[in-house]
C-alpha positions in Angstrom: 0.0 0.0 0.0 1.2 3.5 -1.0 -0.1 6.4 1.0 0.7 10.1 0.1 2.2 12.6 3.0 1.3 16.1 3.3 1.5 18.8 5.4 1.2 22.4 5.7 -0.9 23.3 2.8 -1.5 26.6 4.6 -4.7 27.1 2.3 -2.2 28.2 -1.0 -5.0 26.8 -3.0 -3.3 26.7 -6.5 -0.6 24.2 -4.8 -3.1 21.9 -3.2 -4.7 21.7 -6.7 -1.2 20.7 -8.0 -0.9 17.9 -5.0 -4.0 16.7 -5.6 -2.5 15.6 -9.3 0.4 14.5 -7.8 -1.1 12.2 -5.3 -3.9 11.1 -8.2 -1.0 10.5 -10.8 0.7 8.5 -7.8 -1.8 6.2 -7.6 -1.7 6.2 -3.8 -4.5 4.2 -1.5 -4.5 6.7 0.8 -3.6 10.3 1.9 -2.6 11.6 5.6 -2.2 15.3 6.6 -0.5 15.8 9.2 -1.8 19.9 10.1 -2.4 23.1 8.7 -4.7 23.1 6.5 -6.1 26.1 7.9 -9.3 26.5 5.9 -12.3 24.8 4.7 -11.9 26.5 1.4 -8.7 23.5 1.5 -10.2 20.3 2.1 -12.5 21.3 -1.1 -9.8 21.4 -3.2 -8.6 17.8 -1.5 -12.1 16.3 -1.9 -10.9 15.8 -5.8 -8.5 13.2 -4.1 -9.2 9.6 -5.8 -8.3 8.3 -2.3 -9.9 8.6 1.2 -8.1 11.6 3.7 -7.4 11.5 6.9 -5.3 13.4 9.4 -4.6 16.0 12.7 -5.6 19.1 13.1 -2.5 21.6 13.1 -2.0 24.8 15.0 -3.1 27.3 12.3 -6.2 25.3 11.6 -9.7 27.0 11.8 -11.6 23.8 13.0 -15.2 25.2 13.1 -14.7 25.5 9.4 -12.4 22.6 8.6 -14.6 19.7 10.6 -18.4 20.3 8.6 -16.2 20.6 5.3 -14.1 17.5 6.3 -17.6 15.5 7.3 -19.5 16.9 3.5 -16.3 14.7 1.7 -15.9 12.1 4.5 -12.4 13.1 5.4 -11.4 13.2 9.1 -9.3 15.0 11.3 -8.5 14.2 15.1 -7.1 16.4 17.4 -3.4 15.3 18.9 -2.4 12.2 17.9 -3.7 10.3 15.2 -2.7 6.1 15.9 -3.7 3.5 13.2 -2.5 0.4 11.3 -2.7 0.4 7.8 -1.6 -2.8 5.5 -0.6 -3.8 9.0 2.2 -1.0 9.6 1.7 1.0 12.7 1.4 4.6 12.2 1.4 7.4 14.3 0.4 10.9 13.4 1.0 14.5 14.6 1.7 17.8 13.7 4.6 19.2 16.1 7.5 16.5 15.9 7.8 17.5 20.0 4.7 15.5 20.1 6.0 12.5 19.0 8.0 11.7 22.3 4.5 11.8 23.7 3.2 9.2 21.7 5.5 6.4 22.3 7.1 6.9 18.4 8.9 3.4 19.0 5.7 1.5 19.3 5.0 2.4 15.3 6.7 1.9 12.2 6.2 5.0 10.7 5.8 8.3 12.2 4.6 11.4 10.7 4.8 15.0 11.2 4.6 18.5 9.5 4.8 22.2 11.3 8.2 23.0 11.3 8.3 22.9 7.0 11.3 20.9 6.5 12.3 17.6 4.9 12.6 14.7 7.4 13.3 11.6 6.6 14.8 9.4 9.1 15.5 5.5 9.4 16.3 3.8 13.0 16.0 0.2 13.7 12.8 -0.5 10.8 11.2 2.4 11.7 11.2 5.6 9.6 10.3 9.2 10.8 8.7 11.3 8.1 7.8 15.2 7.2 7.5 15.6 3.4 8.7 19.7 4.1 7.4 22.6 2.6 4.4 22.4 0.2 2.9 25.9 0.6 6.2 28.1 -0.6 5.5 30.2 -4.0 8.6 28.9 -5.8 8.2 26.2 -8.1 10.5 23.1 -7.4 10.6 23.8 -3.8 7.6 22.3 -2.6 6.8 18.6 -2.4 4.7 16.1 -0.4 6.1 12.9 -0.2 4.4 8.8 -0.6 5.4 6.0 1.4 5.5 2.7 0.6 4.2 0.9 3.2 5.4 -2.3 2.2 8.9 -1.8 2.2 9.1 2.0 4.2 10.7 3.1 1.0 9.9 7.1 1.0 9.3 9.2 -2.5 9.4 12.8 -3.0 7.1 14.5 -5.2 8.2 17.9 -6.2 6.4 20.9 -7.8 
């Protein structure tokens, strides 16, 4: 199973209309935000996703907006930390990295995180740790959200 990463889309609606073709074109089974979307005006650009959304809710994230918009497209956001097991990988999800000493990151396989806007991508004992970076920027090239291949923890960066 490959699910698509992103984070931080900071409602910069002509890039989340660019992700959603990245993520489509990708293929992936599934797509986690890890924060920030901000507005509602966001997760109706991401309801043209051909997979299901999940994720956290993010510091900058207007959730009286964001939650009846996430509900219309069946998308949902938790607050904290997000824990679930997809194609039996454990997965934990949050939007400040500090959270993850919280949630017991060693207990998962994969651990995701956005807020701070910078690649991560790091590999200890089977496990990886994983922030795709900055997706909301306004030069082209420098932005990317990232897919994970949850079969082998193999990370790919898609950059726009």
């Amino acid at each position: 199973m490959r699910i698509g990463v992103v984070s931080d889309t900071h409602n910069l609606l002509p890039n989340v209309r660019r992700i959603v073709a990245l993520f489509n074109a990708a293929g992936v089974e599934r797509v986690i935000h890890t924060g920030d979307v901000t507005q509602a005006r966001t997760v109706h650009e991401l309801a043209a996703l051909r997979a299901p959304l999940i994720g956290v809710y993010g510091n900058n994230d207007e959730r009286e907006d964001i939650a009846p918009a996430a509900a219309e497209h069946g998308f949902a956001f938790h607050e904290g930390t997000l824990s679930l097991t997809l194609a039996e990988r454990r997965i934990v999800v949050v939007h400040d990295p500090r959270d993850l000493d919280a949630a017991d990151e060693e207990e998962h396989d994969v651990a995701l995180h956005g807020h701070d806007h910078r690649l991560t991508v790091q590999r200890t004992a089977g496990r990886v740790r994983f922030n795709p970076g900055e997706c909301a920027g306004h030069l082209p090239g420098l932005n990317a959200v990232g897919v994970v291949d949850l079969a082998t923890l193999e990370v790919e960066l898609l950059r726009f």
